[in-house]
N, C-alpha and C positions, 0 to 999 in steps of 0.2 A: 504494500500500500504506500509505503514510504516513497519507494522508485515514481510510484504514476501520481505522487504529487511536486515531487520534485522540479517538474517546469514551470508548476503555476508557481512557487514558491519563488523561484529565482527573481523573475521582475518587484518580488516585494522583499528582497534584502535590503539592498539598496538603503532603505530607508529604515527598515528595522535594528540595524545593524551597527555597531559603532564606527568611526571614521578609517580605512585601510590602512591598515599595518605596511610597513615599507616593502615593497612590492621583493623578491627574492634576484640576488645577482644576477647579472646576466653573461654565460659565459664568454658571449661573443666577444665583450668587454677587454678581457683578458688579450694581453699578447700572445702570441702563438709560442713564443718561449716558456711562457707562464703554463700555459696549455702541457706544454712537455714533462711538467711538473707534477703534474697531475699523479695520486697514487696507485698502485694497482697492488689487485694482493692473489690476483689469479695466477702469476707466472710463480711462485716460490711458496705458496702461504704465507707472506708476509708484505707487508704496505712497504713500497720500494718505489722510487720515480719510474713512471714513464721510460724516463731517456733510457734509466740505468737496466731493464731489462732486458737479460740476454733470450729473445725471444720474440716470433712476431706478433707482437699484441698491437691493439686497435681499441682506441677508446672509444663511443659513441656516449656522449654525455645527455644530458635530460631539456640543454638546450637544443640538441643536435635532433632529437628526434622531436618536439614541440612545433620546432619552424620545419620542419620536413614535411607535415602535415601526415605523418604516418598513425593506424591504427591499432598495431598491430606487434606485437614484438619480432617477429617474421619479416615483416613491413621493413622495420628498424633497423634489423640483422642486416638489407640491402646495401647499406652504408659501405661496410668492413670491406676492403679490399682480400679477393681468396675465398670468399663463403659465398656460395650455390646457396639462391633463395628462391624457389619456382611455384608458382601460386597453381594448383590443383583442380581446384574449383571453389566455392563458396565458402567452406569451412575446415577445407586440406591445403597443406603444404610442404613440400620437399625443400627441407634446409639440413645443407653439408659443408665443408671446409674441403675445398681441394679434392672436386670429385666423388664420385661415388655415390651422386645423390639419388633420392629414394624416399618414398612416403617415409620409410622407417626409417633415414640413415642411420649406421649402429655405430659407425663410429664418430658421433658429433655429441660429448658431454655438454650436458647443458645443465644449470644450475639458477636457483634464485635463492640470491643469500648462504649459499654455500649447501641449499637443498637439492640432490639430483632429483630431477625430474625426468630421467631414464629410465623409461618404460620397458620391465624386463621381459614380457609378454611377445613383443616383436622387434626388442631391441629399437629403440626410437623415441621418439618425442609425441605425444599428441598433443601437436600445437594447438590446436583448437580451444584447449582448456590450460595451456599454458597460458597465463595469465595475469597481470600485475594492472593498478593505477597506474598507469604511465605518466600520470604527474608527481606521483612518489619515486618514478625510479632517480633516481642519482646519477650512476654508467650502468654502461654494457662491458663487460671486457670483456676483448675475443682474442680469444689466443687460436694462430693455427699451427698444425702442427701436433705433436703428440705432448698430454699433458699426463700421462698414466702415472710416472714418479712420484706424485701429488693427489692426482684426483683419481687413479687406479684405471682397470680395465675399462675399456670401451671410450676412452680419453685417444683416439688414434691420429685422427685428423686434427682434432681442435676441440678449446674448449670454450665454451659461453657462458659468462657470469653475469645473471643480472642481479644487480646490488642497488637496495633501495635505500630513500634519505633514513635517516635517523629522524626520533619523533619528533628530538628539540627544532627540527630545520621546517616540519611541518606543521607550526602552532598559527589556530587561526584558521579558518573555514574556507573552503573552496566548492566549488559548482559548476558543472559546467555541460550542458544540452544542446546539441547536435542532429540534424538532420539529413539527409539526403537521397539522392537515386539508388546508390548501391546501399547505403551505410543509413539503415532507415530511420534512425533513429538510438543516440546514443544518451545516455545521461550517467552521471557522476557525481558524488557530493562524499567531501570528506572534512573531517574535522578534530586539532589536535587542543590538546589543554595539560596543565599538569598539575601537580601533587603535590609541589614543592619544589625546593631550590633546583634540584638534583632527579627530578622524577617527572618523565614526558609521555602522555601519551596519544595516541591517534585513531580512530575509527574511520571506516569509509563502507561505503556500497557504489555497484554501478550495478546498471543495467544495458545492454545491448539488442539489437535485431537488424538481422542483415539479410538481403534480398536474395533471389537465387539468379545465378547464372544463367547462361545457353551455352547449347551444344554446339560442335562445329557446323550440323545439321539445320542451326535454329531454332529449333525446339527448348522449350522450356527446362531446365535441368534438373529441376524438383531438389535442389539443393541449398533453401531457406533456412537459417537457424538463428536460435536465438539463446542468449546465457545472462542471469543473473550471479554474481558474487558478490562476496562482503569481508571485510577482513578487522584486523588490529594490530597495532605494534606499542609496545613500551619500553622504554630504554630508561635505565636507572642508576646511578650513581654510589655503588652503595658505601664507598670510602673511596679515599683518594688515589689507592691501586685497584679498587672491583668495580668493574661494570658489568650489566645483566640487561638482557636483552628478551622479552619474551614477543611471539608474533603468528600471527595467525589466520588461517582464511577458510572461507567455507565456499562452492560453487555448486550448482547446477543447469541443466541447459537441454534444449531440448533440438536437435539437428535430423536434418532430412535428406535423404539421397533418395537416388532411384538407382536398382541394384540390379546388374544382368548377371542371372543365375539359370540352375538346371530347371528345360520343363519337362514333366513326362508327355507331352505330347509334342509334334512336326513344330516348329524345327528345333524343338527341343532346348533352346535358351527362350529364356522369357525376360521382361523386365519386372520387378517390383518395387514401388515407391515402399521406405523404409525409415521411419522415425529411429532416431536412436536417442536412447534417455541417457545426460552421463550426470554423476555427480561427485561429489569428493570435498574433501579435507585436508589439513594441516593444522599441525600446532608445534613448534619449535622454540626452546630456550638454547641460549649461549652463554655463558658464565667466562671472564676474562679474570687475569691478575697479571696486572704489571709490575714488575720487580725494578728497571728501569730502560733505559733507551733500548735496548739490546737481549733484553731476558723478560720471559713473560710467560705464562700458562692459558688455555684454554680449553673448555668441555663443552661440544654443542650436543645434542640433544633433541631428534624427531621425530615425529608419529604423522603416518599421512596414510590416509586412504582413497581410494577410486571405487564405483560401481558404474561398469558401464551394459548396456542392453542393446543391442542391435543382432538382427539374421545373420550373422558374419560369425560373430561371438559374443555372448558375454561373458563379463570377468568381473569378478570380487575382488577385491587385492587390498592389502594390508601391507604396511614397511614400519617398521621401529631403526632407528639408526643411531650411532651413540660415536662420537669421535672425541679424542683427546690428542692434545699439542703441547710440546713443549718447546721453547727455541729460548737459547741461551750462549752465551760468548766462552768462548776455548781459550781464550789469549792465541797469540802469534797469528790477530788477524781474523781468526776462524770464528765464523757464527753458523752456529747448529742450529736446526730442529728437528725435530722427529717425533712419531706420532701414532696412531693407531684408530683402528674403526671396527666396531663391531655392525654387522645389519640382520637383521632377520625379517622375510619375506613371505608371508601366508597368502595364496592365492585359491581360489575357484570359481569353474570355470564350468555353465550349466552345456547343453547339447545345441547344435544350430544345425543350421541345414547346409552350412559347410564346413567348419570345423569338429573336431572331436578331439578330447583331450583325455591322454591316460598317460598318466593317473587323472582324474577329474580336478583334486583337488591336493595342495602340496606345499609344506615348507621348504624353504632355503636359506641357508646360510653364508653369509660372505664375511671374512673376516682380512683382516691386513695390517700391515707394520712397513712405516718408512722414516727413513732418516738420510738427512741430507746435510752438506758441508759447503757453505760458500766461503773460498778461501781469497780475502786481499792480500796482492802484492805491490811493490812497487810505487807505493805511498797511495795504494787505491786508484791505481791507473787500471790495473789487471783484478777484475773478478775472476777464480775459476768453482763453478758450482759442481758438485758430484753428490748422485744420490742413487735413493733404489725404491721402488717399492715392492714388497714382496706381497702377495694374496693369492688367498684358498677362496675358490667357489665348486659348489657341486657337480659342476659339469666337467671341467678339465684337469681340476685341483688348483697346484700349485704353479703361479704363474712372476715370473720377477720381470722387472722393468727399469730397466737401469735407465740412468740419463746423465751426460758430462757435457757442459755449458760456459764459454772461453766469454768474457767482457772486456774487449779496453779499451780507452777512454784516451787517443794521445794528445788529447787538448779540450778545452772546453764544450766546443761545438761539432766535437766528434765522437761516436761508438761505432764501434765494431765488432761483430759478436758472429760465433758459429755453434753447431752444434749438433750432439749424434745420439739419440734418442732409439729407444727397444720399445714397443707397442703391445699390447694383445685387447683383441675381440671377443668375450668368449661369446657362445651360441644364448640363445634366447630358448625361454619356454617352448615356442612355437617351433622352433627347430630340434629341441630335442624331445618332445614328448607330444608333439598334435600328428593327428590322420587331417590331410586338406583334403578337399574333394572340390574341381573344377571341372567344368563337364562342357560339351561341345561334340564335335563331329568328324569322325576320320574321312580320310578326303573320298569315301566312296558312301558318304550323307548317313551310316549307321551313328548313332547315339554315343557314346564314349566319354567313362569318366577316366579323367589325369587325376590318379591317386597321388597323392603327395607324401611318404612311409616318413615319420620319424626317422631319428637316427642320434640316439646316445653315446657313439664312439666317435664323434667329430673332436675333433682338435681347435684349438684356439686359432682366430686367425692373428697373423702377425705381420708388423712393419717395423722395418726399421728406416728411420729418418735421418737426411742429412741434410745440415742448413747453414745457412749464413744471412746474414744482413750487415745492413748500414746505414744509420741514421748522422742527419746532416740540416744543421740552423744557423746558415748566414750570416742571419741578421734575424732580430725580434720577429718581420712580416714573413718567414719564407721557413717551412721544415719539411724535409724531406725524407721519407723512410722506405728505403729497397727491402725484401726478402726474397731469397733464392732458398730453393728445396729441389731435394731428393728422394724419392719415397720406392721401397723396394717391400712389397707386398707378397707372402707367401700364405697359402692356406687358406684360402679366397674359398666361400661356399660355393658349391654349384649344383645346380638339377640337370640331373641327367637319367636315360629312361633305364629302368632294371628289365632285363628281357624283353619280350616281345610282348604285344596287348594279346586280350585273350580273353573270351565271349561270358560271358554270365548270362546263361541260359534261363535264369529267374526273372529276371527283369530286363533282357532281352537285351543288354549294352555291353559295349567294350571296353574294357577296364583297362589300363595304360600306368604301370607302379611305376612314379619318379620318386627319385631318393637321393638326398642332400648328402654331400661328401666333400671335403676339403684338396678339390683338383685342380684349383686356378688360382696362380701366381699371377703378377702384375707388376709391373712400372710406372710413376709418375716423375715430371719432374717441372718445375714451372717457376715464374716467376710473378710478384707483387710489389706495388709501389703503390705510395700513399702521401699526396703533394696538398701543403697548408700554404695557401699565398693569401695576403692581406694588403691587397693593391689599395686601399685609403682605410678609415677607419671605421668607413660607414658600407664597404664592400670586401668583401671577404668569399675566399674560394676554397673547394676542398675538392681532389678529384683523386680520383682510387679506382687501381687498372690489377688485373691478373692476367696471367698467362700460363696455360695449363698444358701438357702433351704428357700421352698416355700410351700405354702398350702391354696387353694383354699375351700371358703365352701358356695357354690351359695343355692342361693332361686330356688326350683326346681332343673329340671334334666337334665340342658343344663347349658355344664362349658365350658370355654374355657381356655385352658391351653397350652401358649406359649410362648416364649421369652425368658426361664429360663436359664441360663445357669448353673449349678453346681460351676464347677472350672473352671477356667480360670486362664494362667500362661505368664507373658515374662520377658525373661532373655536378655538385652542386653550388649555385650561389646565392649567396644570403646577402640582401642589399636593405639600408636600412633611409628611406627614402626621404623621410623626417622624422621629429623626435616622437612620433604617434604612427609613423603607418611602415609596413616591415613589407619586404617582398620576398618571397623564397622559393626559385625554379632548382630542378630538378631532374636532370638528364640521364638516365640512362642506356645503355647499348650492351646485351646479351647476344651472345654467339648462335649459331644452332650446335642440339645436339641431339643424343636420337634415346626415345624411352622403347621401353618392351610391354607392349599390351598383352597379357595372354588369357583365354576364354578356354583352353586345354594346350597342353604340351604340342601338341602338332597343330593347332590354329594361333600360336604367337603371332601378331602382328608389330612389326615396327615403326614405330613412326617416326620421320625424320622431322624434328621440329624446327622450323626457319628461325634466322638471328629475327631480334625486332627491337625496338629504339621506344623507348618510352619517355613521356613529360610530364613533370607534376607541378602545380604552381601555388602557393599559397601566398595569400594576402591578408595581414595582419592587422588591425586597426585597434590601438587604444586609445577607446574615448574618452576614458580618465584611466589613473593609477591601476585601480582596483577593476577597471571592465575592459576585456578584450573582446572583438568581433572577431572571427577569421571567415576566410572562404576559401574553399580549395577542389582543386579540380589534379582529377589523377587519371593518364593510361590518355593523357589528352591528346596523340598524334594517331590515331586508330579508332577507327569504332569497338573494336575488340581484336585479341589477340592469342594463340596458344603458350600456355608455357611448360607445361607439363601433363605428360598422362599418367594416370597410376595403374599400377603394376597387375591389374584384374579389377574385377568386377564393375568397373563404374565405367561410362563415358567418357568420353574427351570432351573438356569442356574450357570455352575462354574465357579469357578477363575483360570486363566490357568498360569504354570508358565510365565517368562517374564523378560524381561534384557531391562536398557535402559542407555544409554552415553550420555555424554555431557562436557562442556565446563563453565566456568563460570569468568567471565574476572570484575575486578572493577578500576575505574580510577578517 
């Protein structure tokens, strides 16, 4: 009830309300040296600048995605030079780091606030219900590359932190209601207060409903959804070394596809329009103690859950998680930490009409320990970082992950950094314990199900990474940050058919067993750059380019080769036109590259998907301190365009242009 009075409410703060609090920094402000400064705590565990990481990280900060006019953390993710972001349809998206991407990519960790939200079920993310206030985030950090010494398996490609503000940053009310073509209506209202000197905290809800797509065909895509969340955070002070952090969010949503599945009758696929119900929870504390600059403890602490329903699957799922840090100084230079994670995973999993799972329903356990050494020399010219992480899980056991990381600095406005990193993937639920069933027609029009057999003896897949970069600041207006990689990829999943099809005389179809096995190796190797220029002080640019090539060399004669993308380009500029009105385009250019639709093992279809060039433009207007107008128009050089098809059951469907307004009021 709350959410569906929220719009009339908004035109009467204004005047309800005491006079606005001083409006929140704005980063553009900042020099782009300043910018460099910036801290991250995703490459090491530990708050470290910007410059000084030996790693390619990419900050997107909470200015950077505000003026983007993005809605999305997907949306946002477009920024990062190196990460594959391909819009699906209405409420799916394929985001990866350097390849490989995929509704589910399994090797892209993603995190909010240091919570995985890696979905152990198909190995991946469901973006959909990934989800934050985007006016609470702070940064993104993206690291690509393998982050496994730290954040453990399935860290292979890159990792994604999204880190949101603290409550004291968020004191004082916001609101903010939105409508448009695609984006039907959005609304948001948060609001922080405290306890005392030392004790902040903050509540929020939104509400969302977004339109459905079309197919390549035309047709309507029956792929409308819609998601209410709400959350909290408290941060508290409890002496002059402990802070305590507690936070939390609740979701539900309700999402629509239409599903091509098995019919028993000519021609035997049908479509089915398909609501899916998903909902979930979190609740997380963090407990810190600082000893002093250099030495300090931590214990975080989480409980999340999912229920999701849809004809595909549905799944229960439960995680408890429990991690502890410690990092402390060695003398002769040396600063240590090290650490450990306990998780434990309860899932079930009822019957659908195309998966089946045995055991139905099932614990796991994942446990680990790492420690790591960042050694200066040189008077702190030369970082060399060494570490490991060592982890047991159910499926492969014991899996180590080494990583050795060179830093140095031979002057102010220089780093240079390389480095050679060990990976592992392990397998997902669904690959080691589900029966698929995809059904379709051999080429002489009989009926035929592509059984998809389990497979418990799969091996972890593995990379090993080699890298270098170089970061480079002229002058205050101009930074500039290259990455070069290497990626040598063994143990690659692949489906491949077991014997020959063969009739099932009860239900009159041909059965076709494919079974997942560890037969494709791989190569990558590419390059990234990422250019900050501040040509005055009221115009400012950021433009971020990859370069990807790839090579594939499987065991046998069944490859599969998708997700690649070549080049990939975005140019953004942020102009600030007068002291009230802000412009903000947004160019990008995506390569083609080619996905795998498959309806049965011998009806694969590929599609080669063309490069396409997209424009987003937002216009800003504050009419005083405390009231922003914007307007923004996105996908504006096209009436619609492909970016991605997924990997079975659904359509190919585009992205259509799209404008959406709104209002953003803080008190």
């Amino acid at each position: 009830m709350l959410l569906l009075l929220l719009p009339g409410l908004f035109f009467f703060l204004p005047g309800l309300c005491p006079a606005a609090r001083n409006p929140d920094p704005d980063l553009t402000e900042f020099s782009i040296e300043e910018l460099m400064d910036i801290k991250v705590t995703s490459v090491n565990k530990k708050s470290q600048r910007l410059s000084d990481s030996a790693a390619a990280v990419f900050v997107i900060t909470r200015e950077d995605i505000r003026r983007s006019g993005a809605t999305s953390i997907p949306d946002a993710l477009r920024m990062a030079p190196g990460v594959n972001v391909a819009r699906i349809d209405a409420n799916k998206w394929a985001v990866n780091c350097r390849g490989f991407n995929s509704r589910f990519s399994p090797s892209l960790q993603v995190l909010v606030d240091g919570r995985s939200v890696y979905a152990p079920s198909f190995s991946g993310v469901y973006w959909e219900v990934t989800d934050v206030l985007l006016e609470d985030v702070d940064h993104i950090e993206v690291v690509r590359g393998p982050g496994a010494t730290i954040w453990g398996s399935n860290a292979v490609n890159g990792v994604s932190n999204i880190i949101t503000r603290q409550a004291h940053d968020t004191q004082g009310g916001f609101v903010q209601a939105s409508a448009g073509s695609v984006e039907k209506n959005m609304v948001a209202a948060r609001y922080g207060g405290s306890t005392g000197k030392d004790k902040f905290w903050r509540i929020y809800a939104k509400h969302r409903a977004r339109d459905e797509f079309q197919r390549l065909s035309g047709e309507d895509a029956g792929d409308d959804w819609q998601t209410n969340q709400a959350g909290f955070r408290m941060d508290s002070q409890l002496s002059l070394a402990d802070n305590f952090t507690l936070q939390g969010d609740i979701y539900d949503g309700h999402i629509h596809q239409d599903l091509y599945l098995y019919s028993q009758v000519s021609p035997y696929m049908d479509e089915f329009p398909v609501k899916t119900d998903v909902s979930g929870g979190n609740i997380m504390g963090r407990w810190t103690k600082v000893f002093s600059g250099t030495s300090e403890i931590s214990l975080q602490m989480y409980y999340d859950a999912m229920q999701r329903s849809e004809d595909i699957l549905n799944e229960d799922r439960h995680n408890v998680d429990a991690q502890f840090q410690h990092r402390f100084g060695l003398g002769f230079g040396n600063d240590m930490i090290w650490g450990f994670r306990l998780r434990k995973t309860y899932d079930d999993y009822s019957g659908s009409k195309v998966v089946f799972m045995d055991p139905v329903s099932t614990s796991e356990l994942l446990y680990s320990a790492f420690i790591q050494d960042e050694i200066s020399l040189l008077g702190d010219k030369i970082k060399l970082t060494m570490g490991s992480k060592f982890e047991h899980n159910d499926y492969t056991g014991l899996e180590i992950q080494p990583s050795t990381r060179l830093l140095w600095a031979p002057s102010e406005h220089h780093r240079v950094w390389t480095a050679i990193s060990r990976a592992t993937r392990i397998p997902s639920r669904m690959e080691a314990n589900a029966l698929i069933y995809i059904s379709g027609r051999d080429i002489s029009g009989i009926p035929m199900y592509s059984r998809f057999l389990n497979n418990e003896d799969q091996t972890a897949e593995t990379l090993w990474a080699w890298e270098a970069g170089y970061r480079f600041i002229p002058q205050s207006r101009l930074f500039i940050d290259l990455a070069l990689f290497f990626n040598d990829y063994e143990n690659l999943r692949i489906y491949s058919p077991q014997g020959s099809a063969y009739f099932d005389a009860g239900n009159r179809i041909l059965i076709q067993d494919i079974v997942l096995s560890n037969m494709s190796n791989a190569r990558s190797c590419g390059a990234e750059i990422a250019v900050d220029l501040a040509t005055s002080r009221n115009v400012k640019w950021t433009l971020a380019y990859s370069l990807t090539y790839h090579d594939y060399d499987n065991d046998g004669d069944f490859e599969i080769d998708f997700g690649f993308t070549k080049h990939q380009a975005s140019l953004r500029g942020r102009f600030d036109l007068t002291e009230n009105l802000t412009l903000d385009a947004w160019l990008r250019y995506v390569g083609k590259t080619n996905a795998t639709y498959g309806i049965s093992f011998t009806d694969n279809v590929i599609y080669e998907i063309g490069d396409y060039t997209t424009l987003d433009l937002r216009l800003g207007w504050k009419i005083r301190p405390d009231l922003e107008f914007f307007l923004i128009g996105q996908n504006l050089l096209q009436d619609s365009h492909l970016e991605f098809v997924q990997e079975a059951f659904s359509y190919p469907v585009e992205v259509p242009r799209s404008a959406y307004a709104g209002l953003t009021y803080k008190f």
